[in-house]
C-alpha positions as CSV (number, residue, x, y, z in Angstrom):
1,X,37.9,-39.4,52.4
2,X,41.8,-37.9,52.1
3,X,42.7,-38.4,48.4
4,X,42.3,-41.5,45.6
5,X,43.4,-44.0,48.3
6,X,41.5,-43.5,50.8
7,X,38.3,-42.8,48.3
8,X,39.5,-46.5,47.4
9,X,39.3,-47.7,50.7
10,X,36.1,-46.1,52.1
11,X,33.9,-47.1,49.2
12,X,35.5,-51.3,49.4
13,X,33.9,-50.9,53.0
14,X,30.8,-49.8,51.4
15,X,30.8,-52.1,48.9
16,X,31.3,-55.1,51.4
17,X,28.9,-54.0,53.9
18,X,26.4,-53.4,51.7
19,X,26.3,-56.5,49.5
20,X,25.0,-58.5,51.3
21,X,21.8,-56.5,52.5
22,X,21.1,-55.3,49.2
23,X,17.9,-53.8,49.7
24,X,15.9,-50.0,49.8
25,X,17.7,-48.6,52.1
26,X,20.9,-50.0,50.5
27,X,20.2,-48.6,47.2
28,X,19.5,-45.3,48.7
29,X,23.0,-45.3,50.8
30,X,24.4,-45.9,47.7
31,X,22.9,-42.7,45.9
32,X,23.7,-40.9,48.9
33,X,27.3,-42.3,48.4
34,X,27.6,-41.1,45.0
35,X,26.4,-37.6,45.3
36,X,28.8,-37.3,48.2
37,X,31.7,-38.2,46.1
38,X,30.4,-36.1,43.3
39,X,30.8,-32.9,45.5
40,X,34.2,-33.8,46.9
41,X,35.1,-33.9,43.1
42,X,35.6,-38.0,43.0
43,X,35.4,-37.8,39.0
44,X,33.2,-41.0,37.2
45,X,36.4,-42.4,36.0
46,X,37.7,-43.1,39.6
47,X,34.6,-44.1,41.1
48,X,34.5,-47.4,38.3
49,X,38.3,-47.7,39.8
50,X,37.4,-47.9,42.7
51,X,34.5,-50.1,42.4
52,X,35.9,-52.2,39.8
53,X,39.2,-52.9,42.3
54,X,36.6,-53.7,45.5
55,X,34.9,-56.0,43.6
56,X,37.7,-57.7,42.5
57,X,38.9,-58.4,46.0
58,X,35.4,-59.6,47.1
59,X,35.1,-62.1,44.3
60,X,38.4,-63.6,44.8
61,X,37.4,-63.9,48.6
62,X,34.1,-66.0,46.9
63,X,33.2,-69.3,48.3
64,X,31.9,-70.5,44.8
65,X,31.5,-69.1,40.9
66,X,28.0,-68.8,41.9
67,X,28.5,-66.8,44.9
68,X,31.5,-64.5,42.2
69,X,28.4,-64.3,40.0
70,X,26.0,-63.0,42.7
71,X,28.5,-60.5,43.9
72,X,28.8,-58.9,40.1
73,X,25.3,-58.6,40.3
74,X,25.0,-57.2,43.4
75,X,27.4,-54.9,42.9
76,X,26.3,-53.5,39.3
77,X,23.1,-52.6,40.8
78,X,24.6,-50.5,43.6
79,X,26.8,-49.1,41.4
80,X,23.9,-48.0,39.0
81,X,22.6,-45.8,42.0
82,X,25.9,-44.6,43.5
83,X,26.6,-43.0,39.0
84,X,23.0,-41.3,39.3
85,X,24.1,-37.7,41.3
86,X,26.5,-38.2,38.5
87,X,24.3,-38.3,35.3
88,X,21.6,-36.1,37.1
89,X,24.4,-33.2,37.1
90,X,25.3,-34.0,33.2
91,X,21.8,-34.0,32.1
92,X,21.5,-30.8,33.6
93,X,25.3,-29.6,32.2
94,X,23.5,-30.4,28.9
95,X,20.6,-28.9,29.4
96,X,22.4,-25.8,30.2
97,X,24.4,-26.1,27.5
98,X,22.0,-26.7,25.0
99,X,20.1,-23.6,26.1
100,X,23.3,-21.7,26.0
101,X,23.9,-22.5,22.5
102,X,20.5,-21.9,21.5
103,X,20.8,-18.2,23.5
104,X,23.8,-17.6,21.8
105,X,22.2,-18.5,18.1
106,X,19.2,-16.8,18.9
107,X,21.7,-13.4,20.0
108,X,23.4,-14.1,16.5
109,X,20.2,-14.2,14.6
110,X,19.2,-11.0,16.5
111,X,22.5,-9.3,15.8
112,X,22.3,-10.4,12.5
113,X,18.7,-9.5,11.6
114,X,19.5,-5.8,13.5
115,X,22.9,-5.3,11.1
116,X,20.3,-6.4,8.1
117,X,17.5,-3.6,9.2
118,X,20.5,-1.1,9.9
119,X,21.6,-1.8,6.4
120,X,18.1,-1.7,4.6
121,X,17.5,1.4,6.2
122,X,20.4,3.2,4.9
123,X,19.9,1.7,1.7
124,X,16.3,3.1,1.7
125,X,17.1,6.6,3.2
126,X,20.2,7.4,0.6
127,X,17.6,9.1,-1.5
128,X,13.8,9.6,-1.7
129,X,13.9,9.0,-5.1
130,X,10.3,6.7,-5.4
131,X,11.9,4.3,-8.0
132,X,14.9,4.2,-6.2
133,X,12.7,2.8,-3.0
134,X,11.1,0.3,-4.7
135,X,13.8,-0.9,-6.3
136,X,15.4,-1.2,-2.9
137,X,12.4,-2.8,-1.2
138,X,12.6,-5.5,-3.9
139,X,16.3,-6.1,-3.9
140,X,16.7,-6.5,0.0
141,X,13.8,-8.8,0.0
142,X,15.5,-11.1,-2.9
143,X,18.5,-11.1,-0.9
144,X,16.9,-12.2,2.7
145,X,13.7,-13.4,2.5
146,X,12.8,-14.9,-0.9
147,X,13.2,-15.7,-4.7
148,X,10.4,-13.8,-6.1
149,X,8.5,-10.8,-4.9
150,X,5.6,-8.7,-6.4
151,X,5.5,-4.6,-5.3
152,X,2.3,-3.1,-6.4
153,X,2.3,1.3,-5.5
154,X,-0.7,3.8,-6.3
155,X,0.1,7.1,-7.5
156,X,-2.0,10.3,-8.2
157,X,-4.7,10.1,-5.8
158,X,-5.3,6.1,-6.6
159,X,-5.5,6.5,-10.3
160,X,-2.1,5.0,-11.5
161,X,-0.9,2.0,-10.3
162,X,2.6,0.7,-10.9
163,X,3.5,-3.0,-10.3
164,X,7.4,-3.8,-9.9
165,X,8.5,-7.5,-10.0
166,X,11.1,-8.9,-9.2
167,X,13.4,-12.7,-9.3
168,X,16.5,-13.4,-8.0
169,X,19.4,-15.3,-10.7
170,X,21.3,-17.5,-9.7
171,X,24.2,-15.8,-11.3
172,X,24.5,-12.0,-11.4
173,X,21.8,-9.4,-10.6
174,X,17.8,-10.1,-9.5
175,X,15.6,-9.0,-12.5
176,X,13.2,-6.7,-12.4
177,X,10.2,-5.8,-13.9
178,X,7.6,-2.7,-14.4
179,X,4.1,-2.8,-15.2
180,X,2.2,0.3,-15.2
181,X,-2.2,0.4,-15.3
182,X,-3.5,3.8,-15.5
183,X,-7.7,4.1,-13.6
184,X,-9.7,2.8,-11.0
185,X,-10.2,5.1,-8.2
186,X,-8.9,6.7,-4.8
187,X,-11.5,5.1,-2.8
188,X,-10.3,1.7,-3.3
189,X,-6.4,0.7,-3.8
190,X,-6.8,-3.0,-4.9
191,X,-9.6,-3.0,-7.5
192,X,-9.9,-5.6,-10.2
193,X,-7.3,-4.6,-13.2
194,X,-4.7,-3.9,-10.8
195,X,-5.3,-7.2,-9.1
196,X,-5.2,-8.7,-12.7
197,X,-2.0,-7.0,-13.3
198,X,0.4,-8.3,-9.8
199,X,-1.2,-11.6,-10.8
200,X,0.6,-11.5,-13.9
201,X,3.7,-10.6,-12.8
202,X,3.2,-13.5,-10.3
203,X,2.5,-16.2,-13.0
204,X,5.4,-14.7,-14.5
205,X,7.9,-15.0,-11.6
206,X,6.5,-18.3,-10.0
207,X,6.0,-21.8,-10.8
208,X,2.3,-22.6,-12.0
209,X,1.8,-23.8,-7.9
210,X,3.7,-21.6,-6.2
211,X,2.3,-20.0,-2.9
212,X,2.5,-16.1,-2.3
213,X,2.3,-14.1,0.9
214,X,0.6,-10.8,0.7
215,X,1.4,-7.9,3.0
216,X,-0.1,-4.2,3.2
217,X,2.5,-1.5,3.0
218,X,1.3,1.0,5.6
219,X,2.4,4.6,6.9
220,X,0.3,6.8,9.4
221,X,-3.0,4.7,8.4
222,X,-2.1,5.5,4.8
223,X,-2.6,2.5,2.4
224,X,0.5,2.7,0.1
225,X,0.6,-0.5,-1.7
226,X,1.5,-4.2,-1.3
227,X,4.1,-6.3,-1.2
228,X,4.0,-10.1,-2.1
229,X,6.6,-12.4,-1.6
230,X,7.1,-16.1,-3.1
231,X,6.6,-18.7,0.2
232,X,10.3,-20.5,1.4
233,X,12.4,-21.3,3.4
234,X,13.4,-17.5,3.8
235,X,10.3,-16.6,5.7
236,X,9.3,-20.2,8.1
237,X,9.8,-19.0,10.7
238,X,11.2,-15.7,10.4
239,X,7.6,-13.8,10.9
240,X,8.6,-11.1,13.5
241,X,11.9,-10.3,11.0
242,X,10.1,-10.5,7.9
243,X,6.8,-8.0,9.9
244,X,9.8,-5.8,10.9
245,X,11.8,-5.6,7.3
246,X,8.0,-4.7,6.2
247,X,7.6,-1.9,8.6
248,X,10.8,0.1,7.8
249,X,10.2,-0.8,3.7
250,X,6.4,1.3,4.9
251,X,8.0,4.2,6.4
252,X,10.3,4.5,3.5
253,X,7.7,4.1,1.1
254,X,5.6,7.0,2.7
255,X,8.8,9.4,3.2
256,X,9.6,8.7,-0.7
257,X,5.9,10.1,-1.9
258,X,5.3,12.6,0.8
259,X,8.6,13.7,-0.9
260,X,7.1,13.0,-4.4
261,X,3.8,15.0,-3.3
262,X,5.6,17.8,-1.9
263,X,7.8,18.6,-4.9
264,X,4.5,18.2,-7.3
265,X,2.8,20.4,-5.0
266,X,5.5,23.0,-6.2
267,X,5.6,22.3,-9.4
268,X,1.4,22.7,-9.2
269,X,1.8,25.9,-7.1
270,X,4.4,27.1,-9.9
271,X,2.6,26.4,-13.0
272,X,-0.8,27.3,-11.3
273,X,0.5,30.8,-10.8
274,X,1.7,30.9,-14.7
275,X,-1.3,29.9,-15.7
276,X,-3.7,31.9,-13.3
277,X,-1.5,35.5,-14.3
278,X,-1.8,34.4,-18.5
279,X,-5.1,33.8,-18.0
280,X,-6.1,36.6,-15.9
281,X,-4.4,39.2,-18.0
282,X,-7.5,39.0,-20.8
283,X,-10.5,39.7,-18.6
284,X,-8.3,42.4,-16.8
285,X,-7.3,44.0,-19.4
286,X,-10.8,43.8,-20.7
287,X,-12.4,45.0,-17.7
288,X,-9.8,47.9,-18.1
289,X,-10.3,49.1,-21.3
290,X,-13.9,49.4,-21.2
291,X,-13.5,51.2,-17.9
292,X,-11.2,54.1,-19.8
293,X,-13.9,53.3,-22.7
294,X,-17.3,54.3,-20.8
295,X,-15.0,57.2,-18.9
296,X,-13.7,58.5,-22.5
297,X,-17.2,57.8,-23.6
298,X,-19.2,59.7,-21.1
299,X,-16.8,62.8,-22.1
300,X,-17.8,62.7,-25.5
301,X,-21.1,62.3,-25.5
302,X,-21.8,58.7,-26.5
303,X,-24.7,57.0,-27.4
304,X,-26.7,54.6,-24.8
305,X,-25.9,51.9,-26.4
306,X,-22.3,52.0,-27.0
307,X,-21.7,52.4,-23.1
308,X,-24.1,49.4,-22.7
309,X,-21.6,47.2,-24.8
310,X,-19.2,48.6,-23.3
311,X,-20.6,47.8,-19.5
312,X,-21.4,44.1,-21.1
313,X,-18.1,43.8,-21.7
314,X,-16.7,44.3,-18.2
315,X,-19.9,42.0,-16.9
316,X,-18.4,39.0,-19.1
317,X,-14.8,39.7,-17.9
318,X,-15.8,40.0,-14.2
319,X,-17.3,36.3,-14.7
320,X,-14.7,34.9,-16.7
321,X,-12.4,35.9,-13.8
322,X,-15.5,35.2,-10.9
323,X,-15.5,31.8,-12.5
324,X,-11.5,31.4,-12.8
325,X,-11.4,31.8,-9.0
326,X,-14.3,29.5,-8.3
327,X,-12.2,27.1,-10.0
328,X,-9.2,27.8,-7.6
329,X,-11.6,27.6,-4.8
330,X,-12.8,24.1,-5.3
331,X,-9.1,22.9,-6.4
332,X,-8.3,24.3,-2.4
333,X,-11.1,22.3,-1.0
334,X,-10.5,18.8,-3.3
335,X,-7.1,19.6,-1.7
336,X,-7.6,20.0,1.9
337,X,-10.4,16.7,1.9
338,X,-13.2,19.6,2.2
339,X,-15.1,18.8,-0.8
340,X,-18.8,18.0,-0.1
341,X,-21.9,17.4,-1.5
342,X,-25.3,18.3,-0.6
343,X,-27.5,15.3,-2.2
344,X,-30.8,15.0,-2.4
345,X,-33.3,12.7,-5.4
346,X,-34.3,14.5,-8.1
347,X,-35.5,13.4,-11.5
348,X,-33.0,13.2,-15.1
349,X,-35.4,15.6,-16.7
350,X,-34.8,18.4,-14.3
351,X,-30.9,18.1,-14.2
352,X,-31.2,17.8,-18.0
353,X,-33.3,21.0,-18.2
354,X,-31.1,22.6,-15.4
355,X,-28.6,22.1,-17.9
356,X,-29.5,23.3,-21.1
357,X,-31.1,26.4,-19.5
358,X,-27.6,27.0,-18.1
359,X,-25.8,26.9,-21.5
360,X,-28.6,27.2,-24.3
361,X,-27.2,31.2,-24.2
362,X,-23.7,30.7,-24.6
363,X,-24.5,27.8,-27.4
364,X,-26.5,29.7,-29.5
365,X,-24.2,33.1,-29.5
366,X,-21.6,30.7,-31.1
367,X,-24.0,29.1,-33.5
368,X,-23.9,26.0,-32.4
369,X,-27.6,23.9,-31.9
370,X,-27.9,22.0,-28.6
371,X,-29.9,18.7,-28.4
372,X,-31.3,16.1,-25.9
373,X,-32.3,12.7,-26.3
374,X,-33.4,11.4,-22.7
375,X,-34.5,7.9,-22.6
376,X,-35.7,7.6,-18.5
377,X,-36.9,11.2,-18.1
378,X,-38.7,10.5,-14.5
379,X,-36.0,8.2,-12.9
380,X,-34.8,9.5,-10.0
381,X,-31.0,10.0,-9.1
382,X,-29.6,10.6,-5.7
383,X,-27.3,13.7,-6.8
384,X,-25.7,17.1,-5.5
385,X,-27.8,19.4,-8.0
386,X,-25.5,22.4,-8.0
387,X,-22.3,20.4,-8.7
388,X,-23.6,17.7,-11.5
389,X,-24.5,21.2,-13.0
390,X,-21.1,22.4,-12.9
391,X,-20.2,19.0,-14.6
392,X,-22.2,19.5,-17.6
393,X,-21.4,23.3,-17.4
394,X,-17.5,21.9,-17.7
395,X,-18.4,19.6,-19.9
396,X,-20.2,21.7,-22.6
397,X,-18.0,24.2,-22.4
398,X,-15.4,22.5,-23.5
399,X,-17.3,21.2,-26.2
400,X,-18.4,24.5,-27.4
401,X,-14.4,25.2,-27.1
402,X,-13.9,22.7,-30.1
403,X,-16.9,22.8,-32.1
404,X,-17.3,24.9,-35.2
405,X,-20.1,27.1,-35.9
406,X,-23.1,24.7,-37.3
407,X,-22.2,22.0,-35.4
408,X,-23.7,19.8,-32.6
409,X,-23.9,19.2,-29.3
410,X,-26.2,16.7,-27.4
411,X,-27.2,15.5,-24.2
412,X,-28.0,11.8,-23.4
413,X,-29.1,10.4,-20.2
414,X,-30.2,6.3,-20.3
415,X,-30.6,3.8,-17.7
416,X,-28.2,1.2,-16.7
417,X,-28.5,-1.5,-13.3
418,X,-28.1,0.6,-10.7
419,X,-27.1,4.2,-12.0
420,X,-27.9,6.6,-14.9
421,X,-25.8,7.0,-17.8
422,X,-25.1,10.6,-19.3
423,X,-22.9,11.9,-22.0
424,X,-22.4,15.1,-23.5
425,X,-21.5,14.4,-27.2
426,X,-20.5,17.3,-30.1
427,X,-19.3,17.1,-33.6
428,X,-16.5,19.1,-32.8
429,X,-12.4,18.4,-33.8
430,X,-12.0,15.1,-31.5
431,X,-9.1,15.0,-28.8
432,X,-5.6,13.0,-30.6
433,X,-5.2,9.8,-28.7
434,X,-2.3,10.6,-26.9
435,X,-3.8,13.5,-25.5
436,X,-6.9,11.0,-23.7
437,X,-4.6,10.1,-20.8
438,X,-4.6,13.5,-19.8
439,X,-7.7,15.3,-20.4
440,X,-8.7,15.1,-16.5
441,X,-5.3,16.4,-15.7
442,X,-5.1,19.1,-13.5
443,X,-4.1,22.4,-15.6
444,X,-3.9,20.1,-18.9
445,X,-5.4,22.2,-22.1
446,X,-5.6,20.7,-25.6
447,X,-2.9,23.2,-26.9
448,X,-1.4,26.6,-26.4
449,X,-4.0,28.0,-28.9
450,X,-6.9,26.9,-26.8
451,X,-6.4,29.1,-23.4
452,X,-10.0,29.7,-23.0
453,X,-9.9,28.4,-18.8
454,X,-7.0,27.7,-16.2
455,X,-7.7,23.9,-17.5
456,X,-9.3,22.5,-13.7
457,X,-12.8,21.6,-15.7
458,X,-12.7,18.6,-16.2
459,X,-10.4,17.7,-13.5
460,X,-12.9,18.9,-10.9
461,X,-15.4,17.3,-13.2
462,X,-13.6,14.0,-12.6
463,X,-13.3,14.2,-8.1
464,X,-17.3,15.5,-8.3
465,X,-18.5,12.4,-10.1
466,X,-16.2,10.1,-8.1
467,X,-17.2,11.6,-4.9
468,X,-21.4,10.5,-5.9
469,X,-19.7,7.2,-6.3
470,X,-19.8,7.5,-10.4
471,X,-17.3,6.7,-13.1
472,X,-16.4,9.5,-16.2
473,X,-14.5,8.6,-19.2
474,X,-13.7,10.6,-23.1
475,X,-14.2,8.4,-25.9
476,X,-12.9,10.9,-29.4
477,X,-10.9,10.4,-32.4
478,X,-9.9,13.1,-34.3
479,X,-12.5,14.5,-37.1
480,X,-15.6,12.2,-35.6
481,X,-16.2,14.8,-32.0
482,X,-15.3,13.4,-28.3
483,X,-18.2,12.1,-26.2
484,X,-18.0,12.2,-22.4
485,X,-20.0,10.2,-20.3
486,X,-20.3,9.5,-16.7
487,X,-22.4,7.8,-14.2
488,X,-24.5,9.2,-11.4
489,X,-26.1,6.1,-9.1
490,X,-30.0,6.0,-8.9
491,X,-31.8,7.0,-6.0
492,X,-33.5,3.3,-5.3
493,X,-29.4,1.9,-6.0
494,X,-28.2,3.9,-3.0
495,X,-31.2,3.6,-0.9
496,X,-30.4,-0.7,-0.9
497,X,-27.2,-0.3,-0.6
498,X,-27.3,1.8,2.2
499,X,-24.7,4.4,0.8
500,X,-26.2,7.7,0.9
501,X,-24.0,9.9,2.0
502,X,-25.3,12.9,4.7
C-alpha cells in the first residue's frame, strides 16, 4: 500500500472479499490486516475512513435494505478485529506511561525525601548542644511526619529522664513542652514513672483516642530514648522514610551526649583534682608534722608516749589518705563497667555485727552511742559481704559527720516480699530539702565547712546497692536527723528468680 489512496483501495478489496465468508479465518485476516497497517503507520482515524467509504460503496451496490443491514453488520465485526493491533499497542502506551509517571513520582519522592534527610542532618549537626537536638528532632518530625510527637531522653547513667513534647499550630511556631522525672535506674530505661510521665504529655497533645507509634532511638546498641509520634496521614505509607528520619535523629542523639559526657568527664576530672589536692593537703601535712615531731622528739629525749601519739597520728592520716584513694579506685572501676561483686548468702545478723564492729571505735571516740534493732536476724540475703560493709561504713560515717556528741545512731534491718530492708538512722542536723536531690552526687558535700571525704560515699554507696539489684533513698528534714535506707534482695528471692549473679 503506496499512500492514503491506495490504503483506501486495498482494504475496499478486503472488505468485499471478505464479507461474505465471514468466518475464523476471516476474522483472523482481518487482525492480521490491522496490525499490518498499524506498522506502516495507517493512523485509527484513516483506517474508519477507509472502512467507512468501502462500506458505503458496498451497501449502495445492495440488492435489498436487508442485505445494506447485513453488510453493516458484517462489516462492524471485521472491523472490531482489524482496531485490535491498534488498542493492544495503546494499552500497552498506557501502561508504559502509567509506569513512567509513577517512576517519575516515585524519583520525586526520593529526591524529595533525600533533600529532607540532607536538611535534618545539617539542622542536627549545627551544634551538639543536647537541647538543641531534641528540639530539632521534634520540630523536623512536626513539619514531615505528624502533628504531635512525644521525645522521652535518659541522662546520668539512667537516673534522670527528660520528656520533650511537642504540637504543631496551625498558625506560627509548634509548641513545645519539657517534663523532667528524677530516679529509677540504669538497668532499665522505660520504668513505670517515666512511662507515667510521656503518657501525660500524650494525653496532653492528643485527642482522648488518638493512636501513637513508638520508636527506640538507638546508637552503637546504646538505648538513648524514644520517640513517639501521633498516627496520620504523614506516616501510611512512608515506613522506610519515617525508619530512615529515625536513624539519623539516633546518631545525632548519641553524638550530642557522647559530647555532653565528654565535657562532664572534664568538668569531673577538673573538680576531682580540686577536690583530691584540698583534701589531701590535711593528712599530708599531718603525716608531715608528726614525722619532724617524732625526729625533733627522739633528739630531745621524749617520753614513750608522746612519740606513740605522735606515730598514731601519722597511722590515722595514712588511712584517711589509704581510704581517699580507695574511693578513687572504685570511681575508676564504676567508670570503666569493672565493678563486681563477689556474692555469696549470709545472714542480717552477721552483716549487722560486721557492721557495728567496723564503726563501734570511731562512734564512741566521738561520743556518740550506736544502736540496733534487727527484726529478721537469721534471714538470709544473697549479698557481696565486703562491699554492703562499705555501704554502712559510708553510711555511718556520714552520720557521725552530722551528729553531735550525745546523740544517736541506729541500725534497722526488717523484712519486706522479696528483699531486706536496712536503714541507718541518727539524730543528727537533717539534710535541707533542696540538698536531697543531690546527696548521691558524685563529689557533692553538704557545705564547704563539712570537707571531711572527697564526697564519692554515698555515690559509690548508690552503684553497689543497685548493682545487688536494691534501691537506696534519704528521707531528713532539718532538726529531726536523715535516715537512709536501702534494699538488699533475699537469698530465697534470687534463688526463684533465677538472678544470682556469678
Amino acid at each position: 500500500m503506496n499512500g492514503a489512496k491506495d490504503f483506501h483501495e486495498s482494504y475496499g478489496r478486503f472488505l468485499k472479499n471478505h464479507l461474505y465468508r465471514l468466518d475464523e479465518s476471516s476474522l483472523r485476516e482481518a487482525y492480521e490486516a490491522g496490525r499490518d497497517a498499524y506498522t506502516k503507520g495507517i493512523g485509527i482515524l484513516e483506517l474508519l475512513e477507509a472502512h467507512e467509504s468501502a462500506v458505503q460503496i458496498l451497501i449502495r451496490e445492495a440488492a435489498s435494505g436487508q442485505e445494506a443491514v447485513a453488510i453493516g453488520q458484517k462489516a462492524h465485526a471485521l472491523l472490531i478485529e482489524c482496531l485490535a493491533p491498534f488498542e493492544i499497542a495503546n494499552r500497552g502506551f498506557r501502561e508504559a506511561n502509567e509506569q513512567l509517571i509513577q517512576k517519575n513520582l516515585r524519583l520525586q519522592q526520593s529526591h524529595y525525601e533525600e533533600r529532607f534527610l540532607s536538611e535534618t542532618a545539617a539542622r542536627l549537626t549545627a551544634t551538639l548542644e543536647p537541647e538543641y537536638c531534641i528540639r530539632t528532632i521534634i520540630l523536623q518530625a512536626l513539619k514531615e511526619f505528624t502533628h504531635a510527637c512525644v521525645l522521652e531522653t535518659v541522662e546520668t547513667g539512667g537516673t534522670e529522664h527528660y520528656v520533650y513534647s511537642g504540637r504543631g499550630q496551625p498558625a506560627g511556631a509548634p509548641a513545645i513542652r519539657f517534663f523532667r522525672h528524677r530516679g529509677g535506674s540504669g538497668s532499665c530505661l522505660m520504668r513505670r514513672p517515666p512511662q507515667k510521665a510521656r503518657g501525660l504529655a500524650m494525653n496532653r497533645l492528643g485527642q482522648p483516642d488518638e493512636e501513637w507509634r513508638e520508636y527506640d532511638l538507638k546508637a552503637q546498641d546504646r538505648l538513648l530514648g524514644r520517640i513517639a509520634i501521633a498516627k496520620g496521614p504523614g506516616i501510611e505509607g512512608r515506613q522506610s522514610f519515617l525508619e530512615q528520619y529515625i536513624l539519623r535523629a539516633s546518631t545525632a542523639l548519641h553524638n550530642s551526649v557522647l559530647y555532653r559526657e565528654a565535657r562532664q568527664a572534664i568538668r569531673d576530672r577538673e573538680d576531682l583534682l580540686k577536690v583530691v589536692s584540698h583534701d589531701l593537703k590535711n593528712p599530708l601535712s599531718s603525716i608531715s608534722l608528726n614525722s619532724e615531731l617524732i625526729s625533733k622528739g627522739l633528739d630531745l629525749g621524749w617520753q614513750r608516749s608522746m612519740i606513740k601519739a605522735a606515730a598514731q597520728r601519722i597511722k590515722v592520716g595514712s588511712e584517711t589518705m589509704k581510704s581517699m584513694i580507695n574511693d578513687i579506685l572504685d570511681l575508676g572501676r564504676i567508670e570503666s563497667g569493672k565493678f563486681a561483686l563477689d556474692r555469696s548468702d549470709l545472714p542480717v545478723r552477721s552483716i549487722i555485727a560486721d557492721a557495728v564492729n567496723l564503726m563501734a571505735q570511731i562512734v564512741q571516740s566521738k561520743k556518740i552511742e550506736l544502736k540496733t534493732q534487727v527484726e529478721c536476724p537469721d534471714l538470709l540475703i544473697h549479698c557481696d559481704p565486703g562491699r554492703v560493709l562499705q555501704v554502712f561504713s559510708n553510711l555511718i560515717g556520714n552520720a557521725i559527720k552530722f551528729t553531735p556528741p550525745g546523740g544517736t545512731i541506729t541500725l534497722r534491718a526488717r523484712s519486706l516480699e522479696a528483699s531486706v530492708l536496712f536503714s541507718v538512722v541518727d539524730t543528727g542536723s537533717g539534710i535541707l530539702p533542696e540538698n536531697l536531690p543531690h546527696v548521691f552526687d558524685r563529689l557533692w558535700q553538704a557545705g564547704p565547712s563539712s570537707r571531711a571525704g572527697i564526697g564519692f560515699g554515698l555515690f559509690i554507696a548508690r552503684t553497689i546497692i543497685e548493682a545487688h539489684g536494691g534501691e537506696i533513698c534519704p528521707d531528713s528534714a532539718p532538726g529531726t536527723g536523715s535516715t537512709f535506707f536501702f534494699t538488699i534482695p533475699t537469698a530465697e528471692h534470687v534463688r526463684k528468680s533465677g538472678s544470682s549473679a556469678a
